[in-house]
N, C-alpha and C positions, 0 to 999 in steps of 0.2 A: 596270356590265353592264346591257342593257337587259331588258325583262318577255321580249324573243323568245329571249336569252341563255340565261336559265333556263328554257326551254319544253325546249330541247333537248339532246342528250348533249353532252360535252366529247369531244375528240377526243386522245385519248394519246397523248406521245412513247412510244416502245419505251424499256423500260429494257432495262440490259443484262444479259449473262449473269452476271458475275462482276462485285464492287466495284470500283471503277479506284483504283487506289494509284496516285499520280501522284508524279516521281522527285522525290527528295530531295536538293536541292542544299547545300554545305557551304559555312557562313558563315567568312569569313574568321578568321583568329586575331583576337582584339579583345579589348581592358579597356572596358569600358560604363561610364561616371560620369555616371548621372542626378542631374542638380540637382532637389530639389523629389521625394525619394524616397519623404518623411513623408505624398503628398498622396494625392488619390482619382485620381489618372490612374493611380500608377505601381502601387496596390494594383489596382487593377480590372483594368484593360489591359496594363501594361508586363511585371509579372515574370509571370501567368498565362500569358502569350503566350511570352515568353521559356523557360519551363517546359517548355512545348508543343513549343517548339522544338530545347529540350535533348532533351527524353523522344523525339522525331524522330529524334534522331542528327542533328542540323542543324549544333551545335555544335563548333568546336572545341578539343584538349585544352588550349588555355591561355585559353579563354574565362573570364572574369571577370568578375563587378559591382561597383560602388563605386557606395553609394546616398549622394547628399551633400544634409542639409535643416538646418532650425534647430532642428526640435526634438531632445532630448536622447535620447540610447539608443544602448545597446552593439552590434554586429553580432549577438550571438544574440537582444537583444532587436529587433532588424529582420528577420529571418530568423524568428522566431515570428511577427509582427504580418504578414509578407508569408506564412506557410503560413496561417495562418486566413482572411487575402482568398483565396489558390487554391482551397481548398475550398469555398469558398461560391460563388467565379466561376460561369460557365456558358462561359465560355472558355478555362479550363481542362478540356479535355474527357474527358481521361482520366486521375484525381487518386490516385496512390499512394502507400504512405510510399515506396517503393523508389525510386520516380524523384525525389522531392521530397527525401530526403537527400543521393540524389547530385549531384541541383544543387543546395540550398542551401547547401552549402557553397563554393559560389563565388560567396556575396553577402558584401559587408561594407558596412560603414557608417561615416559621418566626419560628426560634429556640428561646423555652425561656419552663422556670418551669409553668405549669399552676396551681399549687399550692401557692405563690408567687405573691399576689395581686398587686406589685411592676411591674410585668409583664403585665399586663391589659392596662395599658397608652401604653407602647412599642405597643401592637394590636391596640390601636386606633389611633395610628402617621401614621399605617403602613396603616391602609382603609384611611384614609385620602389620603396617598400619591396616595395611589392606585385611589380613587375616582377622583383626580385632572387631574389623567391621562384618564380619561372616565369610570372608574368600575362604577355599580350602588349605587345608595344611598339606595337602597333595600337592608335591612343585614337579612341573614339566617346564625345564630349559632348552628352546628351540633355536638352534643357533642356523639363522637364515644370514649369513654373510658368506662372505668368500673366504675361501677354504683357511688364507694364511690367517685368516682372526679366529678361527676355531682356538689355536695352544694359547693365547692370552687372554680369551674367555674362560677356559677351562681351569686354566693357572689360576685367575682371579677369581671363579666362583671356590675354588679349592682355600684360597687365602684368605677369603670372608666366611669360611666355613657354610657355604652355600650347598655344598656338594655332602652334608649328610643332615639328616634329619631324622628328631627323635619324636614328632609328632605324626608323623606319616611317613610316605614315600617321598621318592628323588631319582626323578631320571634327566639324561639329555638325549636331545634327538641332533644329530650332526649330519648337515646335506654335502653332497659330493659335492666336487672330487676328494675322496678321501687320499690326499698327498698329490704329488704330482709323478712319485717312481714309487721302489719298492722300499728304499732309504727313509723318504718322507713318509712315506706311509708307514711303517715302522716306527720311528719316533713320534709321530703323531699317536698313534696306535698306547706308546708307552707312557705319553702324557696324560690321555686319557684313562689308561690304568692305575694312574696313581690318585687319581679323585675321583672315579667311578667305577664300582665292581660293575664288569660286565653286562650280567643280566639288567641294568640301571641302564645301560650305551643303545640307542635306537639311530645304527647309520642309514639312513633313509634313499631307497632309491626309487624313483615314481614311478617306475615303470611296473615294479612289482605290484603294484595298484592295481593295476588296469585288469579290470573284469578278466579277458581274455587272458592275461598271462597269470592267473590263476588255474581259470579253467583249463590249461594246461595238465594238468595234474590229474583235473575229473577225467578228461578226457581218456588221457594213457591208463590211466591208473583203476579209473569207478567202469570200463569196457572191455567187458573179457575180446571184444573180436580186433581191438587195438592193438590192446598188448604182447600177446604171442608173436606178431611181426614188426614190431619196433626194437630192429637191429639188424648189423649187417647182414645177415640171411635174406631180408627182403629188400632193405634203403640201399638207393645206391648212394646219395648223397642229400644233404639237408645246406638248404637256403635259407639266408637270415638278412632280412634290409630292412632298414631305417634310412628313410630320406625326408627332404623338408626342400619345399619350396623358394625356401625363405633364404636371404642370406646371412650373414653376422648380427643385419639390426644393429642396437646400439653394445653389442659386446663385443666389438674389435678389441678391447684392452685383455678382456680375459680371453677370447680366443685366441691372439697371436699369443700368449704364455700355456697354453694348453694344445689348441689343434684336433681333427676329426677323430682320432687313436685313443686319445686320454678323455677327450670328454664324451663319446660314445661307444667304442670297444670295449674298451677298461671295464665299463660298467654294465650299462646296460646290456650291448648286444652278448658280452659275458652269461650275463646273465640268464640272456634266453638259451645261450649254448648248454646252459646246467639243468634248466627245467625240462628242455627237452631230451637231452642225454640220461637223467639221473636214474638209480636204480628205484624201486618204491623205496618211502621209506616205511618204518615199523608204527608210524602211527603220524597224524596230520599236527603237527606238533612243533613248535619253534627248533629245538636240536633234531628232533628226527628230520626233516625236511632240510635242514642246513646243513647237519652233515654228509649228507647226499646228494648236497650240492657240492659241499667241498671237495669231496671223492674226483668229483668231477674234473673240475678245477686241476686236484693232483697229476689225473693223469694225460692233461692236453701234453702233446708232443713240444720240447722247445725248442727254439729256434738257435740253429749257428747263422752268424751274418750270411754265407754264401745261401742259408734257404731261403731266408729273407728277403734278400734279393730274388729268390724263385717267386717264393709264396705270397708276396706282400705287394700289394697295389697305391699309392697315395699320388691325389690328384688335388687341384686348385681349379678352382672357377677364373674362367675370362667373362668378356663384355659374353651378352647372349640376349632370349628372347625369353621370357617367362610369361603363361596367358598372354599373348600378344604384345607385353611391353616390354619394353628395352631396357634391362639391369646394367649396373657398374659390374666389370671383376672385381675379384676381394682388394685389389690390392690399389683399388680406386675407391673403396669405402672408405669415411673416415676412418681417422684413428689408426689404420693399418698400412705398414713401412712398404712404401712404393718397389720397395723389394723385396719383400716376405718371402719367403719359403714356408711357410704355413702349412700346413695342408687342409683343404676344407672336404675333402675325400679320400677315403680309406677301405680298402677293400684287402680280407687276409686268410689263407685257407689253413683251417685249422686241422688237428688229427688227433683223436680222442683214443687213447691207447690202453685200452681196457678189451675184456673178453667180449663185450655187447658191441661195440663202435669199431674193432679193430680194422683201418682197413677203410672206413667210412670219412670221407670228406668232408668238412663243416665250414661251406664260405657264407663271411658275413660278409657287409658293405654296408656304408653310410656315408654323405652325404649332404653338404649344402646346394643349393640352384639349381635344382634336379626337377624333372618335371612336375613332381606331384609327390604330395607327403603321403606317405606309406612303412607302415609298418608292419613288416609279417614275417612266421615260419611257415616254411615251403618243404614238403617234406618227401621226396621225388623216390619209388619206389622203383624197382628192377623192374627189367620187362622182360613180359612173358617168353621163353625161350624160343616161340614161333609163332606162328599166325595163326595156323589152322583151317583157319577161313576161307575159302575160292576170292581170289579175285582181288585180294587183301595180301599187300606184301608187309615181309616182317618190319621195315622200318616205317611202317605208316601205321603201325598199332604205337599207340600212344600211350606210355606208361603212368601206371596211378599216381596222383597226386593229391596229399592234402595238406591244405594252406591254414593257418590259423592267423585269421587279420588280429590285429592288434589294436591299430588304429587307419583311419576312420572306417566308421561303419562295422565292430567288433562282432566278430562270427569266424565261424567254421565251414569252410567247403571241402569236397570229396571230388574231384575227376577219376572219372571210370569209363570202359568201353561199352558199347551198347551196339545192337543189329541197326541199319539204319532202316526206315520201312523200304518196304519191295518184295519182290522175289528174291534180289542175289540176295546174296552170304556176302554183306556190305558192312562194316563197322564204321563207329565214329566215337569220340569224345564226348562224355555230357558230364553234366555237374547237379550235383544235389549240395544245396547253400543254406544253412543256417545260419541267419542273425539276429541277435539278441533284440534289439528293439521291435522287429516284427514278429517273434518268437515269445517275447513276454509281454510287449503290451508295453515298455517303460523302457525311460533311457538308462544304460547302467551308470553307477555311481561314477562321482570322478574319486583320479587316484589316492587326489590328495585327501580327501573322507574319508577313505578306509585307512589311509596311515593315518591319520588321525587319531582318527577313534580308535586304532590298535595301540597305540602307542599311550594313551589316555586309558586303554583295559587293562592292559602291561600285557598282550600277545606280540610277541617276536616274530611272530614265524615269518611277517614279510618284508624284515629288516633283514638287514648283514652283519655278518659276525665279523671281529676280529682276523679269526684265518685265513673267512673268505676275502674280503679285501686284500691280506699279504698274499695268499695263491692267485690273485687277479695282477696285479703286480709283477709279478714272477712269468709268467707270461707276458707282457707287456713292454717291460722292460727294457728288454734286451731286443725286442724290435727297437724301440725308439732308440737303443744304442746303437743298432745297427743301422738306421734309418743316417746317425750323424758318421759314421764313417763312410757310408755311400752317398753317393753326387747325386743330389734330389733330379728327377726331372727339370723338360724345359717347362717351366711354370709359367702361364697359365697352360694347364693339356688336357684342359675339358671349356664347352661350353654353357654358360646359363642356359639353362633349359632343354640338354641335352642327357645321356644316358648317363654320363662319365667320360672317361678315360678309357680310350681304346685296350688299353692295356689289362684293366680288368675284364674285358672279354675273353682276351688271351687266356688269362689266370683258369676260369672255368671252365673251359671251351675243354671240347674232346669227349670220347663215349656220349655221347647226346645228350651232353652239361649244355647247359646253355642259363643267362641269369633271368629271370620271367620278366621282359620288359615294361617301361611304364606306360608306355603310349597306353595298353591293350584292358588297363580297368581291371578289374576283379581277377 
């Protein structure tokens, strides 16, 4: 936000009269066998949301879980260790004993190696038994591990013949990273094609969740005064960040094998580059919507090493200040080699080579130790070819801007010009904000709810296909190839609790780019 921003009011959405309860659709019958039940996905996200979703009435009466991990423990001992994560969640948003006895009793739990195809018959005695006692014949396989146990899960449900079913349905849901390049992703790709048709595959990415990166869609798509200028005729350029306060936590092991590129480009920010590029599709619909993401996909510009070295930004955290306190660098966290080249910041300007985008720049960035977690698209419009105004010179008219937050605080703003009071012919910047909690009265769902319960309906639409993950790949790629024939920076070249890397300024800087900083809020 710029100094004229803050000179002046904000402009309110109306909230409404009453909270908006929005309908409650019912998941199909399903037994759930999350692989990897023991870990911090399925305590944090998986059964809080599931909870949520029982306590909703979303559930139905033969809904069941089967938590399957290596470490040891009885189902009451799972069903204890998973009520002490709900209460402390912030995702579990309304935590009672009453709702929480009547669904934990349809958690169980089954110790065994999931590496260990010998193990796979033991999972299918155990839905058996389970089934006999009323579970559904509906199997959903959630495989919440890290990515290299995905191909020996799917091998071994395909070898116990887990992977078809003549009583019901049979899907799996697999969480990123889908591969680690375009290689891996491919034969991962081919393994699960040979034990699951397609429309069975839910690769799940959470961000597609999220209220607002739906609303995406309404937005461009359900507004005639949107759409006619969303494309280069009026954008000059579209901003995309993801940052986090936070630093590695306890995943130094999978960050040093991954890095800010693969576990945030790749996917997510990917991803918002398609929602907000895409053309409509022909109907709101799992293929129609996806492939119009993939279109997307197809036509990002790729990169020769020499642009890469232009276009590409990658930074590392040193010591710094975050809220007031004093952080380690990454490479003073545990678990992370005193020497890394890591990168825990990534910043890469894209170019969408199509008739809508041609021409249009698209930087993303993201980020660990950064001032404040944020998520948003920034969607910067041309400016007016002059002023017009007395007294008002042309580079102090401040070109249109709308932001779609993501995270925290999910809503839509609009910066626009305005007379300032007086007599001159004085302009300034004002903003009209709508956010969904003061706009409907309720907090929007969390992401993992709504995959959930899509994945439990059998809608696709806010999963990833096959393609799209090898076209996310394919773009990717051949940076991080290029990334190891070029001499990383001097590592650390950002501080905890600073903007970044000088260098991603450079990146967008010129014609009055600039990235919206974090100091400035909203």
């Amino acid at each position: 936000m710029s100094a004229q921003d803050t000179m002046h009011p904000v402009v309110e959405a109306t909230p409404i009269d009453k909270p908006y309860v929005p309908p409650l659709p019912k998941a199909d019958s399903c037994l759930l066998v999350i692989f990897g039940a023991s870990g911090d996905l399925t305590k944090r996200k998986l059964i809080p949301a599931l909870y949520d979703l029982a306590c909703a009435g979303c559930m139905h009466s033969k809904f069941q879980v089967l938590g399957v991990a290596r470490t040891p423990m009885t189902s009451e001992q799972f069903r204890a260790a998973m009520r002490e994560s709900a209460e402390k969640s912030h995702d579990a948003r309304e935590f009672t004993n009453v709702c929480w006895e009547s669904f934990s009793g349809n958690l169980h739990y089954l110790t065994g190696d999931i590496n260990d195809h010998a193990f796979y018959p033991e999972i299918a005695k155990e839905l058996e038994k389970m089934q006999a006692n009323g579970a559904s014949t509906n199997v959903l396989f959630y495989v919440s591990t890290q990515a290299s146990l995905a191909p020996p899960i799917v091998e071994g449900l395909a070898k116990a013949g887990l992977n078809r079913n003549d009583k019901g349905w049979t899907r799996i849901v697999l969480e990123k990273p889908f591969g680690r390049d375009l290689k891996s992703a491919h034969d991962l790709n081919e393994i699960v094609a040979k034990a699951f048709d397609e429309p069975s595959v839910y690769r799940i990415d959470h961000y597609l969740g999220k209220e607002t990166v739906q609303n995406i869609l309404v937005f461009r798509f359900g507004n005639s005064m949107f759409e006619p200028v969303w494309n280069r005729n009026y954008i000059s350029y579209v901003e995309i960040t993801a940052s986090e306060s936070l630093g590695v936590e306890s995943r130094a092991g999978f960050y040093e094998e991954t890095g800010a590129l693969r576990d945030m480009v790749a996917n997510h920010l990917l991803q918002l580059v398609t929602l907000t590029a895409m053309e409509p599709p022909v109907a709101f619909d799992a293929e129609s919507v996806r492939e119009e993401k993939v279109q997307v996909l197809r036509a990002i510009r790729p990169m020769t090493v020499e642009e890469v070295a232009k276009r590409t930004v990658r930074g590392q955290y040193g010591p710094g200040t975050i809220d007031g306190a004093d952080v380690h660098g990454y490479r003073q966290e545990p678990g992370v080699n005193p020497k890394s080249n890591t990168e825990t910041f990534a910043a890469v300007e894209f170019y969408i080579d199509n008739w809508r985008w041609a021409g249009v720049p698209f930087f993303v960035r993201t980020g660990k130790r950064l001032p404040r977690q944020r998520t948003e698209v920034r969607v910067h419009f041309r400016r007016t070819p002059q002023a017009l105004f007395s007294r008002t010179a042309d580079e102090d008219v401040e070109p249109n801007v709308i932001t779609l937050r993501i995270q925290p605080n999910e809503g839509i703003s609009m910066r626009f010009g305005a007379k300032r009071p007086g007599p001159q012919m004085r302009t300034s910047s004002v903003k009209m904000d709508f956010d969904y909690s003061s706009a409907f009265g309720t907090d929007t769902p969390v992401a993992y709810e709504t995959l959930l319960l899509d994945a439990m309906r059998g809608d696709a639409t806010l999963f990833t296909r096959r393609d799209e993950v090898e076209a996310e790949w394919k773009i990717i790629t051949p940076i991080e190839e290029a990334w190891a024939q070029i001499p990383p920076p001097a590592f650390p070249n950002y501080a905890a609790g600073s903007d970044g890397p000088d260098a991603a300024n450079d990146l967008i800087s010129g014609d009055h780019r600039h990235w919206h900083p974090f100091q400035s809020g909203r």
